[in-house]
C-alpha positions in Angstrom: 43.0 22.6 -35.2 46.6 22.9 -33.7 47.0 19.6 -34.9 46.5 20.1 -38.0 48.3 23.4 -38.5 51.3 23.2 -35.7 53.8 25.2 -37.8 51.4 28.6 -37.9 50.6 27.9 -33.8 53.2 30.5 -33.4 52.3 32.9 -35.7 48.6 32.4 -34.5 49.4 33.1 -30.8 51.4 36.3 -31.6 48.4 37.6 -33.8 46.5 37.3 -31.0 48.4 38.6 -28.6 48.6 41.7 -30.6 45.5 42.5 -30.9 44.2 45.8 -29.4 42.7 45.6 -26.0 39.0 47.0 -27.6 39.4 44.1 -29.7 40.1 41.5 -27.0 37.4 42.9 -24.9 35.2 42.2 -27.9 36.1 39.0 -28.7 35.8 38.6 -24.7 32.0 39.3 -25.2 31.2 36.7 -28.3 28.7 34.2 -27.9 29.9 31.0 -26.1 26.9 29.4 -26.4 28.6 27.0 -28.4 29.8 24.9 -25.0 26.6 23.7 -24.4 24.5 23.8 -28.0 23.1 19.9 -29.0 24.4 19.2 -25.1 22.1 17.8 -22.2 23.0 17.9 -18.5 21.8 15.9 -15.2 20.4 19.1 -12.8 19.8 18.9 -9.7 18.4 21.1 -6.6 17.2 22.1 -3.4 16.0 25.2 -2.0 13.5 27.2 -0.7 10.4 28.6 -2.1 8.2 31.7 -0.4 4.7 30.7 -1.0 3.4 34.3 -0.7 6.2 36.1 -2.6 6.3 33.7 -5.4 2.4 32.6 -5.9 -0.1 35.4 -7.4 -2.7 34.5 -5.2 -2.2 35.0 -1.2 -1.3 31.1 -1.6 -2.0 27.8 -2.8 -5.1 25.7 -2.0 -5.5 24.1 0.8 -3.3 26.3 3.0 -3.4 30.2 2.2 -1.0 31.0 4.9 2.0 29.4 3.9 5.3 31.1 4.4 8.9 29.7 3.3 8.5 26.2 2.2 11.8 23.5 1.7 11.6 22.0 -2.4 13.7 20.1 -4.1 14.3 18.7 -7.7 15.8 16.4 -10.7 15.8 16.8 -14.3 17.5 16.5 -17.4 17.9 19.6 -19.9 19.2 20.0 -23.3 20.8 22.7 -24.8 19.8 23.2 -28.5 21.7 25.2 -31.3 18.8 27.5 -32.4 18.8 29.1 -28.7 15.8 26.7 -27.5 15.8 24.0 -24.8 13.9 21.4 -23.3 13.7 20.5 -19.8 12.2 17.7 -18.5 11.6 17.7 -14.1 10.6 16.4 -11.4 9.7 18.8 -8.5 9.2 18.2 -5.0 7.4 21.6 -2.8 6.8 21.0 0.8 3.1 20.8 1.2 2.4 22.2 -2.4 2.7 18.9 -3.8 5.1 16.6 -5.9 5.3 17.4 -10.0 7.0 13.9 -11.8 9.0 14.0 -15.1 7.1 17.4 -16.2 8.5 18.6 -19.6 9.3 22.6 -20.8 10.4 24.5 -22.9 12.5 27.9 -23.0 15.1 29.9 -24.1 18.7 30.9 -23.4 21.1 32.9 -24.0 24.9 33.0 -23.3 28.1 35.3 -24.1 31.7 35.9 -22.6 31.2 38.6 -19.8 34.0 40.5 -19.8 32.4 44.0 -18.5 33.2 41.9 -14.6 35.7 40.3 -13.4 36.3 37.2 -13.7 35.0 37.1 -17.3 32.9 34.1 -17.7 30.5 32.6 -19.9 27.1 33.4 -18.3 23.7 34.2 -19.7 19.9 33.7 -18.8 17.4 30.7 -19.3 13.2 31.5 -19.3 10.9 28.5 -19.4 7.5 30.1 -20.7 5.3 30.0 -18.1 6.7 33.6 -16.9 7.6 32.2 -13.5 10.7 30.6 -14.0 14.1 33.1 -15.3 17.6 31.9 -14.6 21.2 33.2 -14.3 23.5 30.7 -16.0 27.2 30.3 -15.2 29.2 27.4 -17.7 32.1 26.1 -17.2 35.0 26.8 -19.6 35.0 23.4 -21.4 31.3 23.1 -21.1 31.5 20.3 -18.1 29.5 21.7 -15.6 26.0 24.3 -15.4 25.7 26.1 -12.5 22.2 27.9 -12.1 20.0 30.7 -9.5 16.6 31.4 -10.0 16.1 35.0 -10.4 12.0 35.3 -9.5 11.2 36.7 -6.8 10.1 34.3 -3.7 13.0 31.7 -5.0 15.8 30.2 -3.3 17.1 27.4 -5.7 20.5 27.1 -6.5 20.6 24.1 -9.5 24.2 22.4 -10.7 24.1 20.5 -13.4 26.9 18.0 -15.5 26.8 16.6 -18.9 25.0 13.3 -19.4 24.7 10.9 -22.4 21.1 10.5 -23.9 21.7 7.3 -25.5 23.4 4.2 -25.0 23.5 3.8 -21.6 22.5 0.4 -19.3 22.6 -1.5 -15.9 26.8 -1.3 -17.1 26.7 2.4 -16.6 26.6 2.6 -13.2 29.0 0.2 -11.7 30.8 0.0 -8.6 31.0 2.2 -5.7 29.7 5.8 -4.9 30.0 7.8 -2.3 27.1 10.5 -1.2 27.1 13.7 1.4 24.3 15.7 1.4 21.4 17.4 3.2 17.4 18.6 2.6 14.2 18.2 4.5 12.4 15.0 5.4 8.7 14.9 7.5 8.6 12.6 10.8 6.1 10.6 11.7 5.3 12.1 15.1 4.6 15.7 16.4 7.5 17.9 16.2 7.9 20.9 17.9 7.5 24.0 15.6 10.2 26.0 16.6 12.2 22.7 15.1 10.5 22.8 11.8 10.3 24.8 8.3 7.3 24.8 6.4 6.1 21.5 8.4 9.7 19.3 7.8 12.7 19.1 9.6 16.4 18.9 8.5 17.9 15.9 7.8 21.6 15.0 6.6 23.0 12.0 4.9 26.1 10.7 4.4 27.5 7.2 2.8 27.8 4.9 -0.4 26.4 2.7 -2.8 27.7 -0.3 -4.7 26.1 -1.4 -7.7 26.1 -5.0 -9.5 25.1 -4.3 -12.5 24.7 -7.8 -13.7 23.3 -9.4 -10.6 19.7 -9.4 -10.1 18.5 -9.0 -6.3 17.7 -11.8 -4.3 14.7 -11.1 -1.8 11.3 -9.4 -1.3 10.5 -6.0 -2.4 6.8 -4.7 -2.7 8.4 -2.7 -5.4 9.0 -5.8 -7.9 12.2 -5.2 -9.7 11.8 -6.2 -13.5 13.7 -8.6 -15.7 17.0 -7.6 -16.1 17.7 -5.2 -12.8 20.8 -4.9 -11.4 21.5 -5.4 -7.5 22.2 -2.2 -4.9 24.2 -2.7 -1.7 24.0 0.8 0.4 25.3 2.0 3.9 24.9 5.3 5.5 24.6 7.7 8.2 21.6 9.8 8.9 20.8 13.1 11.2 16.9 13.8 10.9 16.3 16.7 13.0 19.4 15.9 15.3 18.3 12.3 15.5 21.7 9.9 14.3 20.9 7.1 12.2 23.2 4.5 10.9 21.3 2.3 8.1 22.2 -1.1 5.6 20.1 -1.0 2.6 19.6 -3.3 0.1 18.0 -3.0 -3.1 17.6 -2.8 -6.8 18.4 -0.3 -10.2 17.5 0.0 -13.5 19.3 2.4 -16.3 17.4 3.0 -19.8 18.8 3.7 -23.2 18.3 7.3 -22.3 20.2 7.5 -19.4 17.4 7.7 -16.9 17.0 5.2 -14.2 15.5 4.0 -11.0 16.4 2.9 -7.4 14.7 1.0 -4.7 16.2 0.7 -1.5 15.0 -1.2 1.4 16.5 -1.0 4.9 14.1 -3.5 6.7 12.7 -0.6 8.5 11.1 2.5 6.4 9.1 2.0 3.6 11.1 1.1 0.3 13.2 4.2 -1.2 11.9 5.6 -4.5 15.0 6.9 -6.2 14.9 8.5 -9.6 18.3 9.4 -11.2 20.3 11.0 -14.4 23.5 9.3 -15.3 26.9 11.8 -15.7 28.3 11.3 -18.8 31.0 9.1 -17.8 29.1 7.4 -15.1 31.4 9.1 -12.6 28.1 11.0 -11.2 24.7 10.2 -11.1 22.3 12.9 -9.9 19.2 11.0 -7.7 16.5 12.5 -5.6 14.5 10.3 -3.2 10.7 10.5 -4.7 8.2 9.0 -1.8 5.1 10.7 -1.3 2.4 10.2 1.3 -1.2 11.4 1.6 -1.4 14.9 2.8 -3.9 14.4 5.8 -6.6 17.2 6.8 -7.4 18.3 10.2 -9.3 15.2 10.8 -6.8 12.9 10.0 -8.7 12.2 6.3 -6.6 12.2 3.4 -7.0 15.8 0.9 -8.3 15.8 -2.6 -7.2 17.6 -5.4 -9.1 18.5 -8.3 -9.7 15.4 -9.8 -10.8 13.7 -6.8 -7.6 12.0 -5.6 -5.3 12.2 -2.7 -3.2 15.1 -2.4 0.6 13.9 -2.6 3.2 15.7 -1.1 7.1 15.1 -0.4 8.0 12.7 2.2 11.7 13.8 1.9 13.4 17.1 -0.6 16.8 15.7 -0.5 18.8 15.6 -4.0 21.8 13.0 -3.5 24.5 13.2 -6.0 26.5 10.3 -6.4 30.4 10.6 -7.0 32.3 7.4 -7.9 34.5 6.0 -6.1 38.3 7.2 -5.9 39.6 3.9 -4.4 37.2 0.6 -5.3 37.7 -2.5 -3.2 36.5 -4.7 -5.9 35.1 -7.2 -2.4 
């Protein structure tokens, strides 16, 4: 608009300026939810969840004694215009279980709140199963989402940044990142308890990735990459419950039209990587979360069934890892 009408910028500005201070409070206090309306952003999040706070029975099946429990989570949610959105996650819970690419809906609502200090644009968010009410914080220009949930028994903290929904390939990601992070992973021998939380220890992470978009990955993977997948070299260094680690991985990535994609890293040791990630708007971030599962085991060492006869899966790690490109790209 000042483009168009530079000679009244001046005349504009002092208008404003004097206005009456009720006045600037109310136009303080309009709606802002135009800086995220027909927008979607890459979330992503880890936390804590108290099984017998948040659950309304003493606790899920099989174990009704559960306390605090480590989660962790991915998704992609869209802002629309008519106050609505849709959310589509994936949600990793400690022994509870894993939930892949589940799809909500909700509401929001945001204004300028100018009755604090500093006046932001903030609202709330309520996906409709009654057990999931946000605080929302957005960033002036409409770049980042910033999120607490406010039911009782919840620790999760999400962040979120624009992404594209269309468009987007292998080309998208390109180049180097650079990771730092931390979560929960399980081990594969007895740990003391006093070293756990909710059954997993604490594990860090910290490194980079390089991604050839147009080279497809030479080797054996027992996850088969498809026609067209693009090559992953990866580095890092890893604390699991004090325990350093430094790791090579190589591997393989996919992007959709949509934005969404998936990673398969293999460092010659572990079972492949399962990594399922959002690409920023830019590709300057990608927001990933490592999705393995493994069997949950009863006390006789036999895999749990759920309802429908299957074996329980739960989380082998609740780590979200987002990427950050490169400052500096050694193009070797």
């Amino acid at each position: 608009m000042i483009s168009r009408v530079h000679g009244y910028v001046l005349t504009i500005f002092a208008s404003v300026c004097l206005l009456p201070p009720s006045a600037m409070a109310q136009k303080q206090s309009s709606d802002c939810s135009y800086l995220v309306a027909n927008h979607t952003y890459a979330v992503y999040f880890g936390g804590i969840l108290n099984a017998g706070m948040y659950f309304s029975q003493p606790g899920p099946p099989p174990y009704p004694d559960w306390g605090d429990v480590p989660n962790a989570g991915i998704g992609r949610l869209t802002f629309l215009a008519n106050g609505t959105i849709r959310n589509t996650q994936t949600i990793l819970v400690g022994f509870v279980g894993v939930t892949m690419d589940e799809v909500l809906a909700g509401t929001y609502s945001l204004k300028w709140d100018s009755s604090r200090g500093p006046s932001v644009c903030t609202g709330t968010m309520t996906e409709p199963d009654g057990n999931n009410h946000f605080q929302l914080i957005v960033s002036q220009n409409g770049q980042r989402l910033e999120m607490i949930h406010t039911d009782l028994g919840l620790g999760v903290n999400p962040t979120g940044f624009l992404m594209n929904t269309n468009g987007c390939s292998n080309k998208s990601i390109e180049g180097s990142y650079t990771y730092n992070t931390n979560g929960w992973g399980l081990l594969p021998m007895v740990v003391p308890s006093d070293q756990t939380f909710g059954g997993f220890v604490a594990g860090q992470m910290s490194g980079a990735m390089r991604f050839y978009p147009g080279v497809f990955p030479s080797g054996k993977y027992t996850n088969t990459p498809p026609p067209g997948a693009g090559t992953v070299k990866a580095w890092d260094t890893v604390s699991i419950n004090g325990q350093i680690m430094p790791r090579t991985m190589t591997g393989w990535y996919t992007v959709d039209g949509h934005c969404s994609g998936k990673i398969v890293l293999n460092d010659g040791l572990n079972p492949e990587y399962i990594i399922e990630a959002y690409v920023g708007k830019s590709g300057d971030k990608v927001a990933t979360l490592n999705v393995n599962t493994m069997d949950l085991l009863d006390e006789n060492g036999n895999p749990s069934l759920d309802e429908n006869g299957k074996p329980y899966q739960i989380p082998t790690f609740l780590m979200p890892i987002p990427l950050e490109r490169a400052v500096l790209d050694d193009p070797r």
